[in-house]
C-alpha positions in Angstrom: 18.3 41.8 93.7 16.2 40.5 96.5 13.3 38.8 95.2 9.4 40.1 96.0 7.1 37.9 98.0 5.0 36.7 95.3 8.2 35.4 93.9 9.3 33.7 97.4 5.8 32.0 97.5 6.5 30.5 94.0 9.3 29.0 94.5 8.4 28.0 98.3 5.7 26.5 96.5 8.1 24.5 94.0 9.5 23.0 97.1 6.7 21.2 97.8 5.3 19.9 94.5 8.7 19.2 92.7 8.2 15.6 93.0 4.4 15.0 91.6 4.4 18.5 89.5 7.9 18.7 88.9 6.9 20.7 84.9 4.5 22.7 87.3 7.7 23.2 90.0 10.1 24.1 86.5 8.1 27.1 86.2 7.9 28.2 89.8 11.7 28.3 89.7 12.3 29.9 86.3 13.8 29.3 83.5 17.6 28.2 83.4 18.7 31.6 82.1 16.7 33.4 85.1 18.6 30.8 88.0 21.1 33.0 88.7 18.8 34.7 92.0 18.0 31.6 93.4 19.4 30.8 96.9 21.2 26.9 97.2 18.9 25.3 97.8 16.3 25.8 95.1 19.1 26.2 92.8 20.2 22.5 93.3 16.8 21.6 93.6 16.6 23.2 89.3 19.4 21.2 88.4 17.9 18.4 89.9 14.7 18.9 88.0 17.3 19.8 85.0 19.0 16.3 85.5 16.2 13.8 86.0 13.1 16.1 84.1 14.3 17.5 81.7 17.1 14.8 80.8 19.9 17.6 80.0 22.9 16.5 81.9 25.2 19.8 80.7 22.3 22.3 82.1 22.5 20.1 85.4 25.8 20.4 85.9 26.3 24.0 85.2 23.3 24.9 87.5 24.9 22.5 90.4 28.4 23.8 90.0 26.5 27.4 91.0 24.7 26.2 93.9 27.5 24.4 95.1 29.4 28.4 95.4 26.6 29.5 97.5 25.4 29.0 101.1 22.6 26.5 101.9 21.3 23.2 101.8 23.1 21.7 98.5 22.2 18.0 99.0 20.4 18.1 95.5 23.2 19.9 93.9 26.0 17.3 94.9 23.7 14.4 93.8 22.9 16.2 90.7 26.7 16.6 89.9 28.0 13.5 90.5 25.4 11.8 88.8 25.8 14.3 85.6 30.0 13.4 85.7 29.7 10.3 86.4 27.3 10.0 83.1 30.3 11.7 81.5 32.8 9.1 82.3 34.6 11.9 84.9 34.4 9.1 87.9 37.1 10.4 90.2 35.1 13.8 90.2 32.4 12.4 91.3 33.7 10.5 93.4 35.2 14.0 95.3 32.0 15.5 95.2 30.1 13.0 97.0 33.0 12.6 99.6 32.8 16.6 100.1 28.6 16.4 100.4 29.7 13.3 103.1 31.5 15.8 104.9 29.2 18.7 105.2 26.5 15.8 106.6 28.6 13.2 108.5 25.0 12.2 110.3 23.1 10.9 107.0 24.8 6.9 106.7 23.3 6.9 103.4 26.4 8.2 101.8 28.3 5.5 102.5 26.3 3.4 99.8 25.9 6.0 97.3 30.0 6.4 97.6 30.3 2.9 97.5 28.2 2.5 94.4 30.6 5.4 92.9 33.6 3.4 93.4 31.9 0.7 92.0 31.0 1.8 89.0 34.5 3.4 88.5 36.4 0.3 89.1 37.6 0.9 92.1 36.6 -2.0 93.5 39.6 -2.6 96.6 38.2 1.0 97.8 34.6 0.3 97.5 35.3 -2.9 99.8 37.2 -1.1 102.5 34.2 1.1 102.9 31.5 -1.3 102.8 33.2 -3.6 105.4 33.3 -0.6 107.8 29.7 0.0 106.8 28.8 -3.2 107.9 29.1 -2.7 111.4 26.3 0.5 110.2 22.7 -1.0 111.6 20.8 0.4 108.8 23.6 -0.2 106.3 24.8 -3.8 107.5 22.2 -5.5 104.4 23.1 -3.1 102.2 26.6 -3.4 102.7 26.7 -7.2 102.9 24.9 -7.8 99.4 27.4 -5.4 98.0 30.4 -7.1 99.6 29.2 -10.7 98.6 28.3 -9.7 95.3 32.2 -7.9 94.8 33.9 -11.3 96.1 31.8 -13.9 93.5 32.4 -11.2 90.3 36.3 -11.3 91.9 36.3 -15.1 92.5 37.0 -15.0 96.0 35.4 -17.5 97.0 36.3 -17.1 100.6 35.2 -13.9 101.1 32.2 -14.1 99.3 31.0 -17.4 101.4 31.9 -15.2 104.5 29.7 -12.5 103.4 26.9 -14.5 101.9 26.6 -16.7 105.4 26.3 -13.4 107.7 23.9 -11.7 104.6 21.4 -15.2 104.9 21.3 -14.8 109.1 19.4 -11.6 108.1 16.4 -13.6 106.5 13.6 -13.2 106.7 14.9 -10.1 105.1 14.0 -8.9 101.5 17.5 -8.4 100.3 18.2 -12.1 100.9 17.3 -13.2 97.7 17.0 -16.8 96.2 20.3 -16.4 94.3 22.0 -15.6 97.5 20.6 -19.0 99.0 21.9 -20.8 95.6 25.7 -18.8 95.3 25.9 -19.5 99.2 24.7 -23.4 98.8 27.0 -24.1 95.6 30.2 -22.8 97.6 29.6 -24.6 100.9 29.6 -27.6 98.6 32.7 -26.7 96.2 34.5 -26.5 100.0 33.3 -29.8 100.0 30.6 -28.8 103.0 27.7 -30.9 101.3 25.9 -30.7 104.6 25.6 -26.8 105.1 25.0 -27.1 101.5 21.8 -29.2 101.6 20.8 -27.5 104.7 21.2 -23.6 102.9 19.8 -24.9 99.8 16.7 -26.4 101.8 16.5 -23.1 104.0 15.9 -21.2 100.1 13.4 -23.4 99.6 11.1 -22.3 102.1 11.4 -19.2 101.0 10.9 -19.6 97.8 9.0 -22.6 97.0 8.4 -22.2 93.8 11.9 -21.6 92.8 13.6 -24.1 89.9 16.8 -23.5 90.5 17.0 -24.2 94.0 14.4 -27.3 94.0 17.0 -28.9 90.6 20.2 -28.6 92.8 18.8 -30.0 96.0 17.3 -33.4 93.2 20.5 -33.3 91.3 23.2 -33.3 94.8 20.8 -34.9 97.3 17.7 -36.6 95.6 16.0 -34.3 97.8 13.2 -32.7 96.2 10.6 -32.8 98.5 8.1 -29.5 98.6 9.1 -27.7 101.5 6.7 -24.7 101.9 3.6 -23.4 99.8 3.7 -20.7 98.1 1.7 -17.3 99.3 0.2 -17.1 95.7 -0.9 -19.9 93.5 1.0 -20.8 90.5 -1.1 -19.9 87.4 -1.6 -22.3 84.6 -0.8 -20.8 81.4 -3.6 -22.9 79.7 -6.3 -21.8 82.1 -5.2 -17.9 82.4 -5.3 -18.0 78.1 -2.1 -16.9 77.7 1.6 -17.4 77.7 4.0 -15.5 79.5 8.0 -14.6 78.9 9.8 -12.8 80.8 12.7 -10.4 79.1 15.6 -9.8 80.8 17.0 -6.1 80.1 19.6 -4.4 81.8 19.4 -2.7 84.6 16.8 0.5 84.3 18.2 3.6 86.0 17.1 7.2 85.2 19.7 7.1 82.3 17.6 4.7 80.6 16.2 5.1 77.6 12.5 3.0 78.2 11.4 3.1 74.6 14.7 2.0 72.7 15.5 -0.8 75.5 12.4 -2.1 75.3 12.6 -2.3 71.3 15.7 -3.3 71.7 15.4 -6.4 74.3 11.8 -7.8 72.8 12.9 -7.1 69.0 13.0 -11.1 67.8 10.3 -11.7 70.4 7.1 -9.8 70.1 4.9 -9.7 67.8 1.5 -7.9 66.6 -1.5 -9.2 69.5 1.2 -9.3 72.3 1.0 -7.3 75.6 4.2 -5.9 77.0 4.0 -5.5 81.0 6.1 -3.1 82.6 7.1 -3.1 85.6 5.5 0.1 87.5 9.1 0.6 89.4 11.5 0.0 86.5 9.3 2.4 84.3 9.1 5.1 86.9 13.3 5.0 88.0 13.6 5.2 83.9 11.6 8.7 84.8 14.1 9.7 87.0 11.5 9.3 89.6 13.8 7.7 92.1 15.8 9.1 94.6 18.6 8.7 97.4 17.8 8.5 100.3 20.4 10.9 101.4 18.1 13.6 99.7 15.2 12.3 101.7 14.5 14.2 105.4 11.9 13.2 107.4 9.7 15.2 109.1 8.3 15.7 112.2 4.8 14.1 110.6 6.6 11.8 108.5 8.6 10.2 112.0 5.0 10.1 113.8 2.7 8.3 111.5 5.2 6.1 110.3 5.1 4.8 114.0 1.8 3.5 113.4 2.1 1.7 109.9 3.3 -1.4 111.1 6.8 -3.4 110.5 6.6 -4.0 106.9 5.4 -2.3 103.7 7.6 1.2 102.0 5.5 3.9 104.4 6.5 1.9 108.0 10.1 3.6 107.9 10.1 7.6 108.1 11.8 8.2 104.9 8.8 6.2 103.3 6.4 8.3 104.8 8.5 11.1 103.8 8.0 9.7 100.5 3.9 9.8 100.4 3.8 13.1 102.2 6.1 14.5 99.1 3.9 12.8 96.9 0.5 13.6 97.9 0.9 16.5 100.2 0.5 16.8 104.3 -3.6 17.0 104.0 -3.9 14.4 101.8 -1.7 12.1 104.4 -3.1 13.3 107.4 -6.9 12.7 106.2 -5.4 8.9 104.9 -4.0 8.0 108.2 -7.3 9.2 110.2 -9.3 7.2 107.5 -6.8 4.4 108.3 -7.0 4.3 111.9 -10.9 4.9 111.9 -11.4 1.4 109.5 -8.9 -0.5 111.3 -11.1 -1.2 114.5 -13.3 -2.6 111.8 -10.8 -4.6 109.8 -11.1 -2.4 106.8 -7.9 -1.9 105.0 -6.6 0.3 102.4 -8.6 3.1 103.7 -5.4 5.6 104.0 -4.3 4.8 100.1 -8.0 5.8 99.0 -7.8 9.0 101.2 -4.1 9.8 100.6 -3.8 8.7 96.9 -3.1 5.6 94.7 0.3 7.4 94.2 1.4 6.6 97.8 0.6 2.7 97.5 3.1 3.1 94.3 6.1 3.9 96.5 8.7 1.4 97.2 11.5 1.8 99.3 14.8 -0.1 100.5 12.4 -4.1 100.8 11.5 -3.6 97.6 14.7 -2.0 95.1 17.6 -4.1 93.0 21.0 -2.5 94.0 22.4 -0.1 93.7 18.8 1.3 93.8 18.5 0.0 97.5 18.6 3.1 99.2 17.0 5.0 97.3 12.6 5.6 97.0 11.0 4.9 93.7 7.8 6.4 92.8 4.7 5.7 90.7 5.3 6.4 86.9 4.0 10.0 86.0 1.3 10.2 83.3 1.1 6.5 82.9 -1.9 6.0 80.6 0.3 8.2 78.6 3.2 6.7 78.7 1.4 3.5 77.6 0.1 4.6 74.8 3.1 6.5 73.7 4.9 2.9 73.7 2.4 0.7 72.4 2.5 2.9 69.3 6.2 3.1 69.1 6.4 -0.9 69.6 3.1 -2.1 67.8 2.0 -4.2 70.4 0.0 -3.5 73.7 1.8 -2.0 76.5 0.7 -2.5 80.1 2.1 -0.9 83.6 2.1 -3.1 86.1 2.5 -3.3 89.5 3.2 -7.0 90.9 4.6 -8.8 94.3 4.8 -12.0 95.7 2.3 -10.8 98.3 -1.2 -9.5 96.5 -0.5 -10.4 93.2 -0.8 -8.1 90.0 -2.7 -4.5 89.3 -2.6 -3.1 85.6 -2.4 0.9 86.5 -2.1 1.8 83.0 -2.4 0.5 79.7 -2.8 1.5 75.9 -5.7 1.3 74.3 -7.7 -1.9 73.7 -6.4 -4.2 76.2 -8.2 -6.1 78.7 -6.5 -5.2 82.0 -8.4 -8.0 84.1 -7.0 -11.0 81.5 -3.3 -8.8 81.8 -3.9 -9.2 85.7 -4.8 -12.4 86.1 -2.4 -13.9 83.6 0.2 -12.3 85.7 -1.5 -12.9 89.8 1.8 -15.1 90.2 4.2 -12.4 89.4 6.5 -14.2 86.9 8.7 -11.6 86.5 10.1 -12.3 90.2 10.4 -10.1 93.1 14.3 -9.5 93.1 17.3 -9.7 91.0 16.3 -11.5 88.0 16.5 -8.6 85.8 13.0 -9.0 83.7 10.8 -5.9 84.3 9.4 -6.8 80.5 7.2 -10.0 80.4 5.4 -10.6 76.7 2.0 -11.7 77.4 0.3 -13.4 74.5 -3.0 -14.6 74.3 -3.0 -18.9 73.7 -5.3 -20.0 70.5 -4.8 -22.4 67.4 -1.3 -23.4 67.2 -0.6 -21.5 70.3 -2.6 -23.2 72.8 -1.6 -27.0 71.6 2.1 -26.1 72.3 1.7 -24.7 75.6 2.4 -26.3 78.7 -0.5 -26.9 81.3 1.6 -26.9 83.9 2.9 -23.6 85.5 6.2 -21.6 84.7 8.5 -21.5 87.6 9.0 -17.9 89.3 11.1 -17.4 91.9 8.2 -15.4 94.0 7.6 -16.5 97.6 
């Protein structure tokens, strides 16, 4: 049956505010039971909504096996499939279905990683190398594809290979998926080959970097004696004493949309936290364990989104079209349109920030590629949805504080939500240095806990190391 126009508007509608309104989208497009009239593409775009919304892997799979049948744009529908077998251990399958959605779009590069990742995960490593070293002749794939590479060769112990991979992934820099482990894991081969110059010499080219990183600054005293300060860092170190509070970092596994936030959390922090403590969570770790993350295959930029990216500038998630893509998905066209006329009218008079306040605090929450732990690299990661909420929900569950916080090495820390009770400047400030780290370290949880009595007489005046820039 051919649906009315009132109908067609709804779910045209859904289409555009899936993403921000994605319970408001839900009903647009109808209940699972009523899917059977929709077209492709808003049937893949429900079992997307099914997979990372609704959390029901089984309705996601059924509604993506449909739209897969029918004519259309199933982009959503493959990555909705895969991602639903792959959670039910059916690797191989998934594996076919994001070959086959390769196929049908031999012009978006981003399926290469996302195939990659797939073999990964299923332990085919031998295959996942032979792509990725045919990715890395890819422009937009060749740091994607070398972290991956280098990363496969020091799990396998090929030394070799992964000093190969790590030396052409450290030319990229200044890039930000050359991280300080990949300065130390490409230092501590060169010397093991018994290269102690290009040892020093990678070791010292981390350093200025990262300035404030241990690890590097211990093996360059321990090898060398060398342990002069070779850069300073963009952000002060704090001092615990001073800030009133002390700060440890939790590492956690990696947070994906299969994560469950509440039970990790527990989980990780259980002989650690106690009642008085505040747990910051990283903004981007929180929202990917929303499902509000995605590939960037499934991103396509318009028109408007190519333009004003132009005029962004060469760093920061919105200067690539697939960023912009992002915010206009977000906050909607007129919302991004006004932003970037308030932008470029305060620019003249060195007023920044202008398009976020037009546009929406959302669109300053958006990270892309710079700013994502692989396998999340090519994928955009949105601001949390309902984060006050979500706060609270936790600190009840958890009996502590709970914070959401957005961090970098660049402008330090911003506290966009928090439970009740907490003082969101003290959370700030206590983390302005971002000891949580920018990359890989794995610690989107830091326990901040306010220094007195006992507390303050233990603690060290002198800074924690980070591994920020």
């Amino acid at each position: 049956m051919t649906a009315g126009p009132l109908t067609r508007l709804a779910r045209w509608r859904a289409r555009r505010i899936w993403l921000r309104s994605p319970g408001r989208a839900l009903a647009r497009l109808g209940a699972a039971d009523d899917a059977g009239g929709l077209n492709a593409t808003d049937l893949g775009l429900r079992a997307w909504l099914a997979l990372t919304h609704e959390r029901d892997a089984e309705l996601a799979e059924r509604l993506a096996r449909a739209a897969l049948q029918r004519r259309g744009d199933t982009r959503f529908a493959a990555a909705a499939l895969s991602e639903a077998l792959s959670r039910g251990g059916a690797h191989d399958e998934a594996i076919e279905v994001l070959r086959s959605a390769r196929a049908r779009l031999p012009k978006v590069p981003w399926y290469e990683l996302t195939l990659a990742d797939a073999l990964l995960e299923a332990g085919r490593s031998a295959d996942a190398t032979e792509l990725l070293t045919g990715a890395v002749e890819h422009p937009q794939l060749r740091r994607h594809a070398l972290k991956r590479l280098s990363r496969v060769a020091l799990q396998s112990g090929d030394g070799v290979a992964a000093r190969r991979w790590l030396e052409q992934l450290v030319d990229l820099a200044p890039d930000y998926l050359v991280y300080a482990s990949d300065y130390v894991a490409l230092g501590s081969l060169a010397l093991a080959d018994g290269d102690r110059e290009q040892a020093l010499e990678t070791w010292r080219r981390g350093s200025r970097m990262y300035p404030r990183h241990a690890e590097l600054r211990a093996l360059r005293s321990e090898h060398f004696e060398d342990s002069e300060s070779l850069a300073r860092p963009r952000i002060a170190p704090v001092v615990e004493r001073e800030a009133g509070a002390t700060r440890m970092p939790v590492r956690t596994p990696l947070i994906t949309p299969r994560t469950d936030l509440g039970e990790l959390i527990d989980r990780c922090t259980a002989g650690q936290r106690r009642p008085g403590d505040v747990l910051a969570l990283a903004e981007s770790a929180t929202a990917a364990a929303q499902g509000r993350i995605l590939p960037l295959e499934l991103v396509r930029p318009g028109v408007l989104a190519r333009m004003l990216s132009r005029f962004v500038g060469s760093i920061g998630p919105l200067h690539s079209p697939e960023g912009m893509q992002g915010a206009i998905m977000e906050s909607g066209r007129v919302r991004v349109v006004a932003g970037a006329i308030a932008g470029g009218l305060g620019r003249p008079f060195g007023r920044r920030g202008w398009f976020y306040r037009v546009a929406g605090p959302r669109t300053a929450m958006i990270d892309d590629v710079a700013a994502c732990l692989p396998p999340h690299d090519h994928h955009l990661i949105f601001g949390p949805l309902e984060p006050e909420r979500l706060a609270g929900e936790l600190a009840g569950e958890l009996q502590c504080g709970v914070a959401i916080v957005d961090a970098n090495h660049r402008t330090g820390a911003w506290v966009l939500a928090g439970s009740a009770g907490i003082d969101r400047e003290w959370v700030a400030e206590a983390l302005a240095d971002n000891p949580a780290g920018n990359e890989d370290e794995r610690t989107p949880v830091v326990i901040v806990r306010p220094l007195n009595g006992a507390d303050a007489k233990a603690a060290d005046s002198a800074p924690r190391e980070t591994v920020s820039r």
